[in-house]
C-alpha positions in Angstrom: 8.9 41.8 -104.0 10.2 39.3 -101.4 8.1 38.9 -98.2 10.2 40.0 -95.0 11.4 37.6 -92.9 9.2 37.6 -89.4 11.8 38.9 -86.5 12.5 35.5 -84.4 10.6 35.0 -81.3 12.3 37.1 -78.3 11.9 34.1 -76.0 14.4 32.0 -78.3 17.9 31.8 -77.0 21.1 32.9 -78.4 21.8 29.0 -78.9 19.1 26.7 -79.8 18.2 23.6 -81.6 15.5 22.7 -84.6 13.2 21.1 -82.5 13.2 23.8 -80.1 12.8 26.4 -82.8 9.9 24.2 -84.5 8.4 24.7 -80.6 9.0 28.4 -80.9 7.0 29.0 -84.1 9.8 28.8 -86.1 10.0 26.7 -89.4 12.4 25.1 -91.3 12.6 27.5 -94.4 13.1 30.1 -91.3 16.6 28.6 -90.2 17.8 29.3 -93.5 17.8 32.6 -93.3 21.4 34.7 -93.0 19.8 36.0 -89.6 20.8 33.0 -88.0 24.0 30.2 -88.1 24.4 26.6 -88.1 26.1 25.2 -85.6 26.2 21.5 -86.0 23.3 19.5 -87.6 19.8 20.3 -85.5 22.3 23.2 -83.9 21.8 26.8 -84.3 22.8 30.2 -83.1 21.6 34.1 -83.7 23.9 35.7 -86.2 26.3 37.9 -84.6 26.4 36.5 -81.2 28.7 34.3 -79.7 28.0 30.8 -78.7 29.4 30.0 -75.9 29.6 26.1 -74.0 27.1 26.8 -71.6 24.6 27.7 -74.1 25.3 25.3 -76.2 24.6 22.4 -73.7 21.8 24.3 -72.3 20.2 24.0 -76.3 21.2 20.1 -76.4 19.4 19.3 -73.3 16.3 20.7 -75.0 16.5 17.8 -77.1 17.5 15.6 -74.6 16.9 15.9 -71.1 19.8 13.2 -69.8 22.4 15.4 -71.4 24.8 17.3 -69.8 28.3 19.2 -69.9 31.1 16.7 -69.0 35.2 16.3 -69.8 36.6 19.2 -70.2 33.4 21.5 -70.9 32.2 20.6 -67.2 35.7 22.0 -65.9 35.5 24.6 -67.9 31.6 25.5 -66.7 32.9 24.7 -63.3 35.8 27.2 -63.2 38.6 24.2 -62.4 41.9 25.5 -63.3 42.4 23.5 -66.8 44.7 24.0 -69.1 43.7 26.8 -72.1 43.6 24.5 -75.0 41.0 22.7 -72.9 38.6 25.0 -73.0 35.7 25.2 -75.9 37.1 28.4 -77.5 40.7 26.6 -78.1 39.7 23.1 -79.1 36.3 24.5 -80.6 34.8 20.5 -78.9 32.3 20.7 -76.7 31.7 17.5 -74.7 28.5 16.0 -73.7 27.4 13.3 -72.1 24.2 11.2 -72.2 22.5 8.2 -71.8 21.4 8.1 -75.1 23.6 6.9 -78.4 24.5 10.6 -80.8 26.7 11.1 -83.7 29.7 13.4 -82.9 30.1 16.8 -85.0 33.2 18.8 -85.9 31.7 20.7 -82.6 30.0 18.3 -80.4 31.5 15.1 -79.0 29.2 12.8 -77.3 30.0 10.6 -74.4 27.8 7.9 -73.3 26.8 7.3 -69.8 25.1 5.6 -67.6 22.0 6.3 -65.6 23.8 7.1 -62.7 26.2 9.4 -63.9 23.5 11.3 -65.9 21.5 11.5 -62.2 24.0 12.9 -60.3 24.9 16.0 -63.1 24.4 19.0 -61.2 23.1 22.5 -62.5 25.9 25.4 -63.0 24.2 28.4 -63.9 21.4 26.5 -65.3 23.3 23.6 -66.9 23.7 20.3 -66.0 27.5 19.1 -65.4 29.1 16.3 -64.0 30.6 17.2 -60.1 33.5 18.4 -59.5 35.2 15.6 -58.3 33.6 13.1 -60.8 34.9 15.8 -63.6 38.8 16.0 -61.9 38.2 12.3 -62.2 37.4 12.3 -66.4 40.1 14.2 -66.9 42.7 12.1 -66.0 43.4 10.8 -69.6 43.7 14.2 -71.1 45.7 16.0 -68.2 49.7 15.9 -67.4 50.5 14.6 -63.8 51.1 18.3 -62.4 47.5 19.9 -63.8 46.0 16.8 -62.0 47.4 18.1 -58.9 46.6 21.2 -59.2 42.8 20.5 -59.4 42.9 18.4 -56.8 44.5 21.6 -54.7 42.1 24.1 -56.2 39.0 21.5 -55.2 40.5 20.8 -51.1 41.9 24.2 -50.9 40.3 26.7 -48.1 38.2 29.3 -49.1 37.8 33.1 -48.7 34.2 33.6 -47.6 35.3 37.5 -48.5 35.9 36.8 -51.0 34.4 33.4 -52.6 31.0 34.0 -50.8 31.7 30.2 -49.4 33.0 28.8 -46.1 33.8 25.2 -47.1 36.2 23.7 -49.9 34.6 22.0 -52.7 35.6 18.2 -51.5 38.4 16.9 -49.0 41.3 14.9 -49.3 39.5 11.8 -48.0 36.5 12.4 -50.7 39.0 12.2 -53.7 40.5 9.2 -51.8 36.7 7.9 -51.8 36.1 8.3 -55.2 39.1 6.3 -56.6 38.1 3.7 -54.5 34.9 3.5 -56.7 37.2 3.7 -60.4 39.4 0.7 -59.3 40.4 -0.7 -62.7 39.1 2.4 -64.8 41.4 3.7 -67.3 43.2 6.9 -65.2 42.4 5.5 -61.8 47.1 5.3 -61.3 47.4 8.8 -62.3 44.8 10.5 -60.2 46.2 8.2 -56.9 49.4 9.7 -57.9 48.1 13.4 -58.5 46.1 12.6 -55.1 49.4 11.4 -53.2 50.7 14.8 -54.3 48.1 17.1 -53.7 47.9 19.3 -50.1 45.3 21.6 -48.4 46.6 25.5 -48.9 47.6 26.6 -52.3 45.2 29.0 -53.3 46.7 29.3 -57.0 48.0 26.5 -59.9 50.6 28.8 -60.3 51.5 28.2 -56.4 50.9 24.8 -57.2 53.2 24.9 -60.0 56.0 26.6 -57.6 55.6 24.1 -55.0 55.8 20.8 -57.2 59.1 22.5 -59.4 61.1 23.4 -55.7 59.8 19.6 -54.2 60.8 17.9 -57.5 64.6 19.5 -57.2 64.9 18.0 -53.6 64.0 21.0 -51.5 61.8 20.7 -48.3 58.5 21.3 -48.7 57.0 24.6 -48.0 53.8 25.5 -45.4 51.0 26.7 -47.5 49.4 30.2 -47.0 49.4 29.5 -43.1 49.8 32.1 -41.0 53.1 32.8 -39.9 54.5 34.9 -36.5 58.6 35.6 -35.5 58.9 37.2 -32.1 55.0 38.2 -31.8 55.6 40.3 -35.6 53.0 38.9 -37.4 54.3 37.9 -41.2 50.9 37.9 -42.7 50.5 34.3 -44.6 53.1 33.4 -47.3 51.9 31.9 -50.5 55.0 29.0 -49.4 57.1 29.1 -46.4 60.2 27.5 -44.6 60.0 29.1 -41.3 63.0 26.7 -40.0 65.0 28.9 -42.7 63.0 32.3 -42.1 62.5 32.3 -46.3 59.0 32.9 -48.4 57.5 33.1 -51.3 55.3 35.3 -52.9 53.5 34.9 -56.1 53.0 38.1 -57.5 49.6 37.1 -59.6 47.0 39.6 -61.1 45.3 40.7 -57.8 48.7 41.7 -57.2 48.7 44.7 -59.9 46.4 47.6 -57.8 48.3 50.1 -56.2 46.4 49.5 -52.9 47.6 45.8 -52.8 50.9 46.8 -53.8 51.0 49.5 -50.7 50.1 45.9 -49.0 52.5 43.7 -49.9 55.3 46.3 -49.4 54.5 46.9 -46.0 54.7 43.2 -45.3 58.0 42.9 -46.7 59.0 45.4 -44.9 58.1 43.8 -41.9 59.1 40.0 -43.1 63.0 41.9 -43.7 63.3 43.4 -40.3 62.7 39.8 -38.8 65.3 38.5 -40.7 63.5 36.9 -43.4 64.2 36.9 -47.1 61.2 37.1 -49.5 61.5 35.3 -52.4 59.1 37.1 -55.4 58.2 35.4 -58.5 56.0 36.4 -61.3 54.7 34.5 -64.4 57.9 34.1 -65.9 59.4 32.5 -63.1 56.9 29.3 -64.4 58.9 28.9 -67.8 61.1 25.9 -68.1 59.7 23.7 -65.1 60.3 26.8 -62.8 64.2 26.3 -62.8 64.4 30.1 -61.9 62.3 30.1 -58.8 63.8 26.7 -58.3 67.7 28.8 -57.7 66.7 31.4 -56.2 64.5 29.6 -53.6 67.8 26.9 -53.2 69.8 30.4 -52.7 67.8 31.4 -49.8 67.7 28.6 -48.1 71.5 27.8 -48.3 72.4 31.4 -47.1 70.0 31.0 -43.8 71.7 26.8 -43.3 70.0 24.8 -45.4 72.8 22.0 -46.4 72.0 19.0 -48.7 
């Protein structure tokens, strides 16, 4: 009869690496064993759990203590609005920088770095990642123009201390500015001055963002930015975009949209935007297929029938 396996330590994480296992008691014949998955060589996980990026960085700088989440993975830890198949569940690539020279897996890809970068990483929720604006900055090779921009809008954008528990934005227009001043003649360094040239305080969404660069690419003016808007003393609440000269908004109808309470909200408002004479323009997610060319109309259409001319 077989001896049974010994239960693995409790302390061991979901994601962990050889020589961290060796440091938990664990032995090599051990890994072998169906209660527990190979990852990548020296990379292991608990059978039936997930592995997700931040543990899987969190295990790697186990081994080495200069490692940390960068690329992509750093967005993704960071919660920067980056395309899906970006993110470690749709490429299935986690990327990692170091100071130290490591052998890319099907799952890992290893970036080198210098001892600089590695020393300004920052934690996020107990891993180390590049900063946000260093990370908006590594992207540029991998990003199209208008995801750029909408980074930079979701890094200098205003917060909702309601709602986002912070009061200040994550970097200003001028610290982006600063930071390409330190990448002249890096690979990227013309795309992010011209995502940078486009970006603006005020969109609180990449789907606004999305909206705003479609309507400013078809030659109509561009639109204030979730500012707070008055006709005649009526208050109009603060329209995702606005042309006050024209009395026309838009609103983005995204998921916080769907409760019935925000809906009793939002009617209200437009209620209230109507009987000043504005028109309300409503888009959903469909209105961002094919470059936005339907928002794009029926923005155009408002503003012609309140005087816009070309």
């Amino acid at each position: 009869m077989s001896k049974p396996r010994a239960p693995l330590p409790a302390h061991l994480p979901p994601v962990f690496t050889a020589r961290e296992a060796r440091a938990a008691g664990v032995g090599v014949a051990r890994l072998r064993c169906p209660d527990i998955r190979s990852l990548a060589r020296g990379l292991y996980a608990r059978a039936g759990t997930g592995a997700s990026a931040a543990q899987i960085v969190r295990a790697l700088c186990f081994d080495d203590p200069s490692a940390f989440a960068c690329g992509p993975t750093a967005a993704e830890l960071l919660e920067m609005p980056i395309p899906r198949g970006l993110t470690a569940v749709r490429s299935r690539t986690v990327h990692v920088g170091s100071t130290l020279k490591h052998e890319d897996s099907a799952l890992i890809r290893w970036h080198m770095s210098s001892d600089a970068e590695a020393k300004d990483a920052i934690l996020v929720g107990g891993v180390r990642a590049t900063t946000r604006i260093s990370t908006w900055c590594d992207l540029a090779s991998l990003l199209k123009s208008g995801d750029l921009v909408s980074i930079a809008d979701h890094l200098v954008r205003r917060p909702r201390p309601r709602l986002e528990g912070r009061t200040e934005p994550y970097a200003s227009l001028d610290d982006l500015a600063a930071a390409l001043e330190g990448r002249r003649g890096r690979r990227g360094v013309r795309a992010l001055r011209d995502a940078l040239v486009r970006a603006r305080v005020g969109s609180d969404s990449p789907a606004e963002t999305r909206l705003r660069l479609a309507l400013e690419d078809a030659g109509l003016p561009e639109p204030r930015l979730n500012a707070r808007t008055y006709d005649g003393g009526v208050d109009l609440g603060e329209p995702d975009l606005s042309w006050p000269r024209y009395r026309v908004c838009l609103e983005h109808e995204g998921p916080r949209h769907l409760t019935r309470a925000q809906q009793e909200r939002d009617i209200e408002r437009t209620e209230r935007r109507v009987s000043a004479g504005w028109i309300e323009v409503r888009t959903v997610a469909s209105d961002l297929h094919d470059g936005c060319s339907r928002a794009v109309v029926r923005v155009d259409d408002a503003l012609r029938r309140h005087g816009r001319t070309r």
